[in-house]
DRENDO-1510 file (C-alpha; in Angstrom, 1 decimal, always signed):
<recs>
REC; n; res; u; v; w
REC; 1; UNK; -185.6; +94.5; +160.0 .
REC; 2; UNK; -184.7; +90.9; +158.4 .
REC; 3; UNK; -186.6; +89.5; +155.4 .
REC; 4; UNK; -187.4; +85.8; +156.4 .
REC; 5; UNK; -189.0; +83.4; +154.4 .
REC; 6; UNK; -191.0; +80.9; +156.3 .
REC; 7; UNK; -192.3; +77.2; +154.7 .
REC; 8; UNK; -195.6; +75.7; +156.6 .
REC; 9; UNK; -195.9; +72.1; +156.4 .
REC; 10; UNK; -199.3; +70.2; +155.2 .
REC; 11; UNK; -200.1; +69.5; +159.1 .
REC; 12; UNK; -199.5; +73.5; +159.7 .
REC; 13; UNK; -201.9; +74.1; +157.2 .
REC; 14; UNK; -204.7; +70.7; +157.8 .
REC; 15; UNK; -207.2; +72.6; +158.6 .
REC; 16; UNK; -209.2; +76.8; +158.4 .
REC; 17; UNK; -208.2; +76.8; +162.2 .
REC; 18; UNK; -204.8; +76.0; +161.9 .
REC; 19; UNK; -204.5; +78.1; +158.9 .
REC; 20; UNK; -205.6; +81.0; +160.9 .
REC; 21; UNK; -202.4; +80.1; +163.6 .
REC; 22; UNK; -200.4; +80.5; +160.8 .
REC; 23; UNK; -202.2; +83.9; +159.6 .
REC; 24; UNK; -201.5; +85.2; +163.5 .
REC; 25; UNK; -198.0; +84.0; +163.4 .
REC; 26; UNK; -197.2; +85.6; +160.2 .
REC; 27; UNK; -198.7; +88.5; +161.4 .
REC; 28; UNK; -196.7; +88.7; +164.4 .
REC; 29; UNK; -193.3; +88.8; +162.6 .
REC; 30; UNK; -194.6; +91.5; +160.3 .
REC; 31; UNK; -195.3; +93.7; +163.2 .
REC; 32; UNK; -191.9; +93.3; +164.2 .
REC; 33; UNK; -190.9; +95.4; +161.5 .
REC; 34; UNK; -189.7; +92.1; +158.9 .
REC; 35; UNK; -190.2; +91.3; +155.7 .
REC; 36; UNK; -192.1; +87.7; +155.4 .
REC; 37; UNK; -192.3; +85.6; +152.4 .
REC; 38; UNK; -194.2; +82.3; +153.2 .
REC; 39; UNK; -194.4; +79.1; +151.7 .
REC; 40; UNK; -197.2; +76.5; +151.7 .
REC; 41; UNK; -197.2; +73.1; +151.6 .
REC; 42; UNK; -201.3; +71.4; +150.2 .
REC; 43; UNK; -203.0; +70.8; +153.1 .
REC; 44; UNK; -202.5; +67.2; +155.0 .
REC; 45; UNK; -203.4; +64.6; +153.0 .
REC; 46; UNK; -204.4; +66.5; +149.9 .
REC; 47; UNK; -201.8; +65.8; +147.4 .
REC; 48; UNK; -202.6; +62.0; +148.2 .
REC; 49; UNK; -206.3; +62.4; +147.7 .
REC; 50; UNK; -205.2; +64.0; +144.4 .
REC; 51; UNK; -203.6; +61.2; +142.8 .
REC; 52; UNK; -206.2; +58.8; +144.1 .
REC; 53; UNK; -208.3; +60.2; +141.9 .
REC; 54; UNK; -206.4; +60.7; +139.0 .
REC; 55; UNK; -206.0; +57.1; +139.0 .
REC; 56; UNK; -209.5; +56.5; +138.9 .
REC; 57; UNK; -209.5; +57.9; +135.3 .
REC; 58; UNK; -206.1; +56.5; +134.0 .
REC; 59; UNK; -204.4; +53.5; +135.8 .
REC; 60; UNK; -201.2; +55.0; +135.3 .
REC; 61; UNK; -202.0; +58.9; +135.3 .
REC; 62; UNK; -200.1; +60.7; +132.3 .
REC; 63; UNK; -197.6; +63.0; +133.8 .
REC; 64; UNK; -198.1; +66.2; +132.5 .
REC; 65; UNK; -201.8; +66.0; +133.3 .
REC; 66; UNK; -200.8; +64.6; +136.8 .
REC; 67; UNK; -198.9; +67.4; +137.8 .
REC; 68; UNK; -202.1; +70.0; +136.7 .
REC; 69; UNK; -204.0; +67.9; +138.8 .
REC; 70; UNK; -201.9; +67.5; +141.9 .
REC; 71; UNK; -200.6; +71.5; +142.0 .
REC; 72; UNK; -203.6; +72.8; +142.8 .
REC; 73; UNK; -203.3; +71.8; +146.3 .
REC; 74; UNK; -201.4; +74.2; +147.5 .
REC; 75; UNK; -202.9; +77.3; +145.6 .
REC; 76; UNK; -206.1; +76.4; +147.6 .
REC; 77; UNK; -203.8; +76.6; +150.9 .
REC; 78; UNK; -202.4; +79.9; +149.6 .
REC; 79; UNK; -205.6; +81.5; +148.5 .
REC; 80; UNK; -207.1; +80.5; +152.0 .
REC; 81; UNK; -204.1; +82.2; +153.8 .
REC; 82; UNK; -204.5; +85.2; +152.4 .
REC; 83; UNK; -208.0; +86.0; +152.9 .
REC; 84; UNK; -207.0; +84.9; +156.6 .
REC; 85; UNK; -203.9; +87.6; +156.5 .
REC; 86; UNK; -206.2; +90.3; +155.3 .
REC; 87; UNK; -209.2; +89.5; +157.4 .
REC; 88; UNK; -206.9; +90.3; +161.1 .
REC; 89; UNK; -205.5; +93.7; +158.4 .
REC; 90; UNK; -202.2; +92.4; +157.1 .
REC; 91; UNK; -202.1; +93.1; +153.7 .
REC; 92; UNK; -201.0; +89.8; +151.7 .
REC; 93; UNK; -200.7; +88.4; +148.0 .
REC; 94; UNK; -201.1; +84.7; +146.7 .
REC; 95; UNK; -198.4; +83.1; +143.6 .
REC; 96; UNK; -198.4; +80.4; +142.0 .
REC; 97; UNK; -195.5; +78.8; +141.4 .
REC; 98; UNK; -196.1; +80.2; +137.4 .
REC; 99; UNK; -196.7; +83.2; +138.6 .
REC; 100; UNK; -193.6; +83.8; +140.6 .
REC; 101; UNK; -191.9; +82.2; +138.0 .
REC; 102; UNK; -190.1; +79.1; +139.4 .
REC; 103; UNK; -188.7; +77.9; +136.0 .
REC; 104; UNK; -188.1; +74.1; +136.2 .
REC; 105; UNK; -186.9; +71.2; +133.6 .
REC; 106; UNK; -190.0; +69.4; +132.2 .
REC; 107; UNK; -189.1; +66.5; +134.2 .
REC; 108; UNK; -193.0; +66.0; +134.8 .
REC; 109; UNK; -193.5; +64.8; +138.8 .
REC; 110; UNK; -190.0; +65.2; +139.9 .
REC; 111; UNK; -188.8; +68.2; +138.4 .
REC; 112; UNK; -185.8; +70.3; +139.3 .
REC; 113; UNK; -185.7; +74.2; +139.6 .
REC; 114; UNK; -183.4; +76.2; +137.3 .
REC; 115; UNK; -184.0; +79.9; +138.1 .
REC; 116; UNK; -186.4; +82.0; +139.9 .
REC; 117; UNK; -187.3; +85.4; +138.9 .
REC; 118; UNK; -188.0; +87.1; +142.3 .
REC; 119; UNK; -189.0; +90.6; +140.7 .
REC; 120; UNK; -192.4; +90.1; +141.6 .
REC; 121; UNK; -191.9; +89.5; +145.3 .
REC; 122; UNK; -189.5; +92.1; +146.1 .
REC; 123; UNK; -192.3; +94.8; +144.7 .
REC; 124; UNK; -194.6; +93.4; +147.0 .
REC; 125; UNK; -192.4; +93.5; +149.8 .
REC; 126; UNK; -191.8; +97.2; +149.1 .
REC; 127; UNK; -195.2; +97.3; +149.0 .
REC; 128; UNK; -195.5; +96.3; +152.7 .
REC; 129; UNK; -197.3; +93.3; +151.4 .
REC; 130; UNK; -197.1; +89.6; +152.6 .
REC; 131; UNK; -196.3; +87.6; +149.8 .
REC; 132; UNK; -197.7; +84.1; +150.1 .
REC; 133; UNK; -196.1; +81.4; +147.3 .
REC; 134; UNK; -197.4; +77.9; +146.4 .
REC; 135; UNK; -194.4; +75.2; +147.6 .
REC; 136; UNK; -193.8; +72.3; +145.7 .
REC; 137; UNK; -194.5; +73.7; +141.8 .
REC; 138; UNK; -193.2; +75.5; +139.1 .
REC; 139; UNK; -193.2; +76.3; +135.3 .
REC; 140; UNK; -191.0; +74.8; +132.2 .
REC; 141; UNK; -190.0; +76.6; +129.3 .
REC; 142; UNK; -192.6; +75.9; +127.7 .
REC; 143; UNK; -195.3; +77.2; +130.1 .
REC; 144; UNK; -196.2; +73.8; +131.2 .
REC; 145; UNK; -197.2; +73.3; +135.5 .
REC; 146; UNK; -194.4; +71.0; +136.9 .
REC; 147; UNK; -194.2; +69.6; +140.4 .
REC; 148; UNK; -191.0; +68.9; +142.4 .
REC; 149; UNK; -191.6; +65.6; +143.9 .
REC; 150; UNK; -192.6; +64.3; +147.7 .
REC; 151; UNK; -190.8; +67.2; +149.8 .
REC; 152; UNK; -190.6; +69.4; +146.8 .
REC; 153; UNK; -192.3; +72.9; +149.4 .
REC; 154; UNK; -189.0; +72.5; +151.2 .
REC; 155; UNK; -187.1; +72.8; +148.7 .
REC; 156; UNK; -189.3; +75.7; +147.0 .
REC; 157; UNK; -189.2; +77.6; +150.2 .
REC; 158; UNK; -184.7; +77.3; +150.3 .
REC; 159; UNK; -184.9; +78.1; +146.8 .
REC; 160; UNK; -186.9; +81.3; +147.2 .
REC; 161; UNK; -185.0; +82.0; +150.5 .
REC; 162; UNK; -181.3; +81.7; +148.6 .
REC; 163; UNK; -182.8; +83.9; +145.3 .
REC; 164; UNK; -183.9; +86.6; +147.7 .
REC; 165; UNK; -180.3; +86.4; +149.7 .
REC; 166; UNK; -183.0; +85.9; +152.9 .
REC; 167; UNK; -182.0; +86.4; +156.4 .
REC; 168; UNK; -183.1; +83.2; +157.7 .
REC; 169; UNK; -185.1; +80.3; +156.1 .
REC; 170; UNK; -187.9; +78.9; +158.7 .
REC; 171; UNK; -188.8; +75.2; +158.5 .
REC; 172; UNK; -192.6; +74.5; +160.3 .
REC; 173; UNK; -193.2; +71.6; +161.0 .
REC; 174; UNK; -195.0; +69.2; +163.6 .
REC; 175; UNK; -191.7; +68.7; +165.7 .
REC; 176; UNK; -190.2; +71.9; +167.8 .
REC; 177; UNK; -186.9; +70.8; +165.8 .
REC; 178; UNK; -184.3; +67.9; +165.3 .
REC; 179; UNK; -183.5; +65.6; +167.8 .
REC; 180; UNK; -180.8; +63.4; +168.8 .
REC; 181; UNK; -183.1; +60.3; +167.7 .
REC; 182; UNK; -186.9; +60.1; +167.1 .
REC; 183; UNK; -188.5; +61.1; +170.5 .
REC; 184; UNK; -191.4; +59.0; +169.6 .
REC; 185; UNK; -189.4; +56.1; +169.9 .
REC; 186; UNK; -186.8; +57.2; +172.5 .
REC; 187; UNK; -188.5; +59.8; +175.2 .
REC; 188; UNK; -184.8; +60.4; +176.7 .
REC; 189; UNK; -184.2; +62.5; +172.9 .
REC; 190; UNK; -183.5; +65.8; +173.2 .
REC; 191; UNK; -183.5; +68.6; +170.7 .
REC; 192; UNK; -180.2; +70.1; +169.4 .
REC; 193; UNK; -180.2; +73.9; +169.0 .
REC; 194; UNK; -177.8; +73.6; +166.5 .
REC; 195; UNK; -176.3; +71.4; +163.6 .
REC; 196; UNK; -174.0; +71.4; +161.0 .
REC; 197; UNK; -175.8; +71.2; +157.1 .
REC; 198; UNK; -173.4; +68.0; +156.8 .
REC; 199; UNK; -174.7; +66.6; +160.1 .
REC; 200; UNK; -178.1; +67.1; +158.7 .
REC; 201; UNK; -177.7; +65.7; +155.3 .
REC; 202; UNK; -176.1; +62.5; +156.5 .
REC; 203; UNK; -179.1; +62.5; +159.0 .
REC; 204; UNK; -181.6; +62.8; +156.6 .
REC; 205; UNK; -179.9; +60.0; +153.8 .
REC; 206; UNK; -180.1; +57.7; +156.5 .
REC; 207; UNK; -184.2; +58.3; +157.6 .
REC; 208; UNK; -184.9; +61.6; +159.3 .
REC; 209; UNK; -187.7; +62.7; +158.2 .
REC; 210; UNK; -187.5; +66.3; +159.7 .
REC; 211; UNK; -186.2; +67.6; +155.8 .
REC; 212; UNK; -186.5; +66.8; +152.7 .
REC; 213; UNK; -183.4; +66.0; +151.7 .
REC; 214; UNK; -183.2; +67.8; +148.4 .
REC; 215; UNK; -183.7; +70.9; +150.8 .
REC; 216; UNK; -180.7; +70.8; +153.0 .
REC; 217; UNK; -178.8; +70.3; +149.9 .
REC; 218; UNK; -180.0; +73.2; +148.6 .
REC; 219; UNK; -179.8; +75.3; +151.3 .
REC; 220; UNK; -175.7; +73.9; +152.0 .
REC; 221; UNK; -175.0; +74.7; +148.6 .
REC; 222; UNK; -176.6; +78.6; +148.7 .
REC; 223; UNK; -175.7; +79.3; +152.3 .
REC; 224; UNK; -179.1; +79.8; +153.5 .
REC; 225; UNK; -179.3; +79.4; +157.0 .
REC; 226; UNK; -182.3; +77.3; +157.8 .
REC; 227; UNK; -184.4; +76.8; +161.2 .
REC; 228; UNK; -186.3; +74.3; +162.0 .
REC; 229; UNK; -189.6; +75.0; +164.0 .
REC; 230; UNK; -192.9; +73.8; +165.4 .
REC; 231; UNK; -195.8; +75.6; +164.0 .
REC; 232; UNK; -197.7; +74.4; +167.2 .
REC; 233; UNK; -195.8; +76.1; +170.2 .
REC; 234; UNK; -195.6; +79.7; +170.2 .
REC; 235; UNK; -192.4; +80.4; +171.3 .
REC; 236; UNK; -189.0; +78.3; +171.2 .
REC; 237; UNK; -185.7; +78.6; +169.1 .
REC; 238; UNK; -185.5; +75.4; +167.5 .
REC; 239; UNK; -183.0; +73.8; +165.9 .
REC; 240; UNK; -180.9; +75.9; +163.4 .
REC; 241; UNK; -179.1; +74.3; +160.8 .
REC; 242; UNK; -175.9; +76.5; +159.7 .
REC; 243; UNK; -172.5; +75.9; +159.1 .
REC; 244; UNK; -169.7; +73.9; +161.0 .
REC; 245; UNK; -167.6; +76.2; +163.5 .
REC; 246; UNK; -164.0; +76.2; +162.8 .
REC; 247; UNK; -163.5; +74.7; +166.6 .
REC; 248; UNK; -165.3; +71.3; +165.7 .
REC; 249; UNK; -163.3; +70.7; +162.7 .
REC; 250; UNK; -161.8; +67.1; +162.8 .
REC; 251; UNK; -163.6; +65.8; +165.5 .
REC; 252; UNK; -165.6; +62.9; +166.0 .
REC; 253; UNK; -169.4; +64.1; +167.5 .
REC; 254; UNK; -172.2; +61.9; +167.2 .
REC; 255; UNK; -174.7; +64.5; +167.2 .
REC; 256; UNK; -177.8; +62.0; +166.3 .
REC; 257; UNK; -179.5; +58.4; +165.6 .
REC; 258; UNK; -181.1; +57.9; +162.3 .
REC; 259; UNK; -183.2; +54.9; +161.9 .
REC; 260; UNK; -185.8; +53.3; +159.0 .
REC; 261; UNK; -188.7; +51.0; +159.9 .
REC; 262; UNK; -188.8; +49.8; +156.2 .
REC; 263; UNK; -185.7; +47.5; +156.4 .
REC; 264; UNK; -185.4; +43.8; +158.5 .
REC; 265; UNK; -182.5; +41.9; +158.9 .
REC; 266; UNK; -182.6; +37.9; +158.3 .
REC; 267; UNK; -180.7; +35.9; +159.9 .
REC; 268; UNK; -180.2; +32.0; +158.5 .
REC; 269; UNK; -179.1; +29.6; +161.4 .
REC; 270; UNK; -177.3; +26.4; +160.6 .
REC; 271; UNK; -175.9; +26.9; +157.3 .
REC; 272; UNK; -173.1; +24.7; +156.8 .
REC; 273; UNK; -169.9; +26.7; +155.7 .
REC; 274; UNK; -169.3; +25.1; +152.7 .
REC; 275; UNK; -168.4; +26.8; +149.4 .
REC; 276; UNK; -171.4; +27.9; +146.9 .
REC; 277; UNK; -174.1; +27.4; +149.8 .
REC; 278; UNK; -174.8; +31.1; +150.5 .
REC; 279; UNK; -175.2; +31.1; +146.4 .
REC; 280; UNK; -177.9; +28.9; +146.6 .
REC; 281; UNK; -179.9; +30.3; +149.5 .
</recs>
């Protein structure tokens, strides 16, 4: 029996039907005898719609009352799992991000986590229960809702993976895994079943989006081994993400191509190579 936390992305949960995949995958670990602790991400699109319309009241949305706005995302996605857990007989439990007690600073919109108290969920999982937290939130000191920034239900689901010492952290996403490049862009890609934290890292400063990069960090810095898989295929190892093995120390692997479509290179032609003239273009 393992205890694995798993984090579902806001395309694994965009819809009531794809929400129920996730109640039948859950439900299939459990039945295999492990512990599960799962992590939701709002639903696609939702955290968006959320501060669209907080901007229709303030042009520049107060950020306190932003992040009570834009939390309640994912405790809609957590209820809604639930009631699909106990609906197929798996008995399951919703928690804020409060209510687990992920204490953060009261850094309002990009908070960072400070402790967990995981009391809560280890009686559950004694309990035999599913316990079902809301990613990307938490609590200050003085009680206030924070949010973690974009990304911030990765990092809520290595945080709750490293306080719990979990077996294994699992990533779902829309990919199957990391690639050597983007396959959208290269078809010849092909997924890696494993890769170093620091090959990962580096990966995702440079514009993989597969992580958040605040997460790997995290998880490099706890040693929580993290896996990355497709919430859309129902079997498949994907990639996991652990620590480099003492035989490829020193050398040079490429393991993948990281690239950004937000960045153009200009090129001048026929500038005279004169001192002072690149200062003045």
């Amino acid at each position: 029996m393992a205890l694995i936390v798993q984090k579902y992305g806001g395309t694994s949960v965009g819809n009531p039907e794809r929400i129920k995949n996730v109640a039948r995958r859950v439900a299939k670990f459990k039945a295999k005898g492990h512990q599960v602790v799962v992590v939701l991400s709002a639903m696609s699109g939702e955290t968006n719609r959320l501060i669209a319309l907080a901007k229709e009241m303030q042009a520049h949305p107060d950020p306190r009352e932003l992040d009570v706005i834009i939390s309640t995302g994912e405790q809609v996605t957590i209820g809604l799992l639930c009631m699909a857990l106990k609906e197929i007989g798996v008995n399951a439990k919703s928690y804020t991000g409060g209510q687990v007690k992920i204490l953060t600073d009261n850094a309002f919109t990009k908070a960072r986590i400070v402790s967990i108290d995981e009391h809560n969920i280890r009686a559950d999982l004694a309990n035999d229960c599913v316990v079902v937290v809301a990613g990307f939130q938490g609590m200050d000191a003085d009680g206030n809702i924070t949010t973690l920034g974009r990304g911030g239900s990765d990092t809520t689901g290595v945080a709750i993976a490293a306080a719990l010492r979990a077996d294994e952290c699992q990533i779902y996403t829309d990919v199957d895994g990391v690639y050597t490049t983007d396959p959208r862009m290269v078809p010849e890609a092909r997924r890696l079943k494993t890769i170093t934290f620091e090959e990962m890292l580096e990966m995702a400063s440079l514009g993989s989006k597969v992580l958040q990069i605040r997460s790997v960090e995290f998880a490099g810095k706890y040693k929580v081994k993290l896996r990355v898989l497709s919430s859309f295929e129902e079997e498949g190892d994907g990639t996991l993400i652990t620590f480099e093995e003492g035989n490829k120390m020193e050398q040079a692997i490429i393991s993948g191509i990281a690239f950004n479509r937000d960045e153009a290179k200009i090129t001048v032609m026929g500038v005279p190579d004169k001192p002072g003239i690149a200062y003045q273009i």
